[in-house]
C-alpha positions as CSV (number, residue, x, y, z in Angstrom):
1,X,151.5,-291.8,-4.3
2,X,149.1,-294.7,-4.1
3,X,146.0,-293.6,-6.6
4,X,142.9,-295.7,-6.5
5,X,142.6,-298.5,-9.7
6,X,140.6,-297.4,-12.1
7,X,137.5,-299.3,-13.4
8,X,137.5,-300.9,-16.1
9,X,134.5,-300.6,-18.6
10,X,134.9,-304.0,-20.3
11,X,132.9,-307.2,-19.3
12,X,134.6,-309.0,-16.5
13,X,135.6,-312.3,-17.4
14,X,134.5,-311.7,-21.0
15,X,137.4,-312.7,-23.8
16,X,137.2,-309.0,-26.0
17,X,138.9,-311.8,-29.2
18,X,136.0,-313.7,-29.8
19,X,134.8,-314.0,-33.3
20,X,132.0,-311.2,-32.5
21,X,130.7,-307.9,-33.9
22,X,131.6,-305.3,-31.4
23,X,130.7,-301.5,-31.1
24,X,133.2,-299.2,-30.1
25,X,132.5,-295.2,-29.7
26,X,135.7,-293.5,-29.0
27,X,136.0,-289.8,-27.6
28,X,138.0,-286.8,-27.7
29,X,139.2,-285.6,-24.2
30,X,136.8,-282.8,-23.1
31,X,134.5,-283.3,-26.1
32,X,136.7,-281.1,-27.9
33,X,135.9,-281.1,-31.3
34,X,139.2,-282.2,-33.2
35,X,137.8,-283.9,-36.2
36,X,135.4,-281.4,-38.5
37,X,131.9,-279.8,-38.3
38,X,128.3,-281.1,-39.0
39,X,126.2,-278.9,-41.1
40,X,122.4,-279.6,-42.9
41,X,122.8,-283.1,-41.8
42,X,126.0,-283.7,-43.3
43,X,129.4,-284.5,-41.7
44,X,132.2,-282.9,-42.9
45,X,136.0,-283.6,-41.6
46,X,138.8,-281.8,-41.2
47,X,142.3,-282.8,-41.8
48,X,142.1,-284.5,-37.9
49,X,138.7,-286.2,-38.9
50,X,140.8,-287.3,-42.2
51,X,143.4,-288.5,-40.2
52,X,141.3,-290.5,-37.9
53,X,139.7,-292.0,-40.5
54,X,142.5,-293.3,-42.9
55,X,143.9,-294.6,-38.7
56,X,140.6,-296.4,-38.6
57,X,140.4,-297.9,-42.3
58,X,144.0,-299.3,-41.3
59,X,143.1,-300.9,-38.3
60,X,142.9,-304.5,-40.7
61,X,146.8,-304.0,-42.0
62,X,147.7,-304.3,-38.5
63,X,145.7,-306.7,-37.1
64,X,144.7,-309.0,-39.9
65,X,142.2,-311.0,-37.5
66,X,140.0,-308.0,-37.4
67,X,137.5,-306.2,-40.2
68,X,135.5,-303.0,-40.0
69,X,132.0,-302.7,-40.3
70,X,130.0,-299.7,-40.8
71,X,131.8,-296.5,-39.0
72,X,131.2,-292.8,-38.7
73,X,133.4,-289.4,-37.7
74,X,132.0,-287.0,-36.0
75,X,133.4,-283.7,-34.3
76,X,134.9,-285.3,-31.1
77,X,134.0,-288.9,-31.4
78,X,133.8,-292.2,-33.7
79,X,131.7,-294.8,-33.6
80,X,132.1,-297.8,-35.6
81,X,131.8,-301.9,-35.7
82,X,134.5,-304.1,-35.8
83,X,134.3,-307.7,-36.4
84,X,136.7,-310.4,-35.5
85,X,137.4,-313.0,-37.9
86,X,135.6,-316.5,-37.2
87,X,138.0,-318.6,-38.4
88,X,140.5,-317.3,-35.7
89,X,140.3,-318.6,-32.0
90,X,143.0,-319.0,-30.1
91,X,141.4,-321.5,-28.1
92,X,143.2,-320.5,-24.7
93,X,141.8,-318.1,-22.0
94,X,143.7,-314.7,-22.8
95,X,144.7,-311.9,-19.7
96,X,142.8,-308.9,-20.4
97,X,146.2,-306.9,-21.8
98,X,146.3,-309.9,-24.7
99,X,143.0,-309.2,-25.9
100,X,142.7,-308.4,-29.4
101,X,139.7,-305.3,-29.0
102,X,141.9,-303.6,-26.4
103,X,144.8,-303.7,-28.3
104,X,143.2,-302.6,-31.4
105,X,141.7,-299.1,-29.8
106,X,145.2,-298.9,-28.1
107,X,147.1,-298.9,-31.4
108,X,144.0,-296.7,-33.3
109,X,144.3,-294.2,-30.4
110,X,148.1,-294.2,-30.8
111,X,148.7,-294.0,-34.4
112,X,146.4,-291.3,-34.3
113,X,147.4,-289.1,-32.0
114,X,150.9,-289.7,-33.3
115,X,150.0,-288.3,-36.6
116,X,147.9,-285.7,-35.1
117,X,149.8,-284.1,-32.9
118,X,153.0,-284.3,-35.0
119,X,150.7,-282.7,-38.1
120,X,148.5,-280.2,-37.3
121,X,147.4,-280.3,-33.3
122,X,149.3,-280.6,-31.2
123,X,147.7,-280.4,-27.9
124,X,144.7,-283.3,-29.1
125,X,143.9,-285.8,-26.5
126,X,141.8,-288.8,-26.3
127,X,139.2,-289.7,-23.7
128,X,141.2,-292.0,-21.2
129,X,139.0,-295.1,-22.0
130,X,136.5,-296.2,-24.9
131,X,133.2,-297.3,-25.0
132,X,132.2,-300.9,-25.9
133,X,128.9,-303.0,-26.9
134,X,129.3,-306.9,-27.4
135,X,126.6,-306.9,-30.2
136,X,124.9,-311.2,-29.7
137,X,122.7,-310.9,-32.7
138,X,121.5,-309.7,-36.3
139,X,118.8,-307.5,-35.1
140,X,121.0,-305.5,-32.7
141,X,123.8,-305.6,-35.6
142,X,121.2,-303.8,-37.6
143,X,119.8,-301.5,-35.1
144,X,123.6,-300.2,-34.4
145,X,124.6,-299.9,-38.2
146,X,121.5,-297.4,-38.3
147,X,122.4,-295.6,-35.0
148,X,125.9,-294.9,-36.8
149,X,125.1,-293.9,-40.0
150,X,122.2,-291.5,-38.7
151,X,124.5,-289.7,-36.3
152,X,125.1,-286.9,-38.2
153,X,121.3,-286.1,-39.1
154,X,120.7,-286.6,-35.1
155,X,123.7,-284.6,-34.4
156,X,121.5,-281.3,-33.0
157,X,120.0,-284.1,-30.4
158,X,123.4,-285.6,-29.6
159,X,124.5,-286.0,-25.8
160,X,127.4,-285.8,-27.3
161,X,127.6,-282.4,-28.9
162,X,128.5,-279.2,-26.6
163,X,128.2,-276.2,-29.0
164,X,130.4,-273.9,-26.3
165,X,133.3,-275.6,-27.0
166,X,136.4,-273.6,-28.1
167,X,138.0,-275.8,-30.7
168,X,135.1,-275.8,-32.9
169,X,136.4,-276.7,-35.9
């Protein structure tokens, strides 16, 4: 069966290991909400939102190259910044399946929903793809770092959030 290619949501022609910031939001398939709850304004995880996170925080053991900024959990996504190290540049044009951002959410996703499934769900499943912002300056850096670390007080307007969903957690 011959299936149509898929898009791709990255920047064509655009090398994803550049010394940058970058913005990433990554969902759960269906908008299921896997990783905990938000209440009064206030995020709270459960053991899959734990386990996301300490994937998340490790994301520098792996790939030494690459820091984290600002991130946040919420029921079925994460958004966070990552920031690739200036002082590495390979200097050569890379093919899209070398690139260090790709890789990265690939491994994150992985590890994961490795842990995950093996732990305590064992049906969860991330959205096939990931969102991505190539952030070019300080004041946009800034304006993102807010739009994380507000989510959970704007959860309740969040295009996100769907409140009939049956995994609640």
């Amino acid at each position: 069966m011959n299936l149509p290619k898929r898009k791709s949501n990255r920047l064509p022609e655009y090398d994803y290991s550049q010394p940058r910031f970058y913005f990433i939001t990554v969902c759960t398939y269906k908008m299921t909400h896997y990783f905990g709850s938000v209440s009064d304004q206030k995020f709270t995880p459960s053991t899959n939102g734990d386990i996301v996170t300490n994937n998340w925080l490790k994301i520098p053991q792996y790939f030494p190259t690459v820091g984290h900024d600002v991130f946040q959990i919420m029921p079925n996504h994460i958004h966070g910044i990552l920031a690739i190290d200036s002082d590495f540049v390979s200097g050569q044009i890379l093919k899209r399946q070398d690139m260090i951002i790709p890789k990265v959410i690939r491994e994150f996703k992985r590890f994961s929903t490795l842990e995950i499934r093996k732990n305590v769900t064992p049906a969860f499943r991330w959205q096939r793809s990931y969102y991505d912002h190539v952030i070019r300056n300080e004041r946009s850096l800034e304006r993102i770092r807010e739009y994380i670390l507000l989510n959970p007080e704007n959860w309740e307007r969040d295009r996100n959030r769907i409140d009939d969903n049956p995994f609640n957690m």
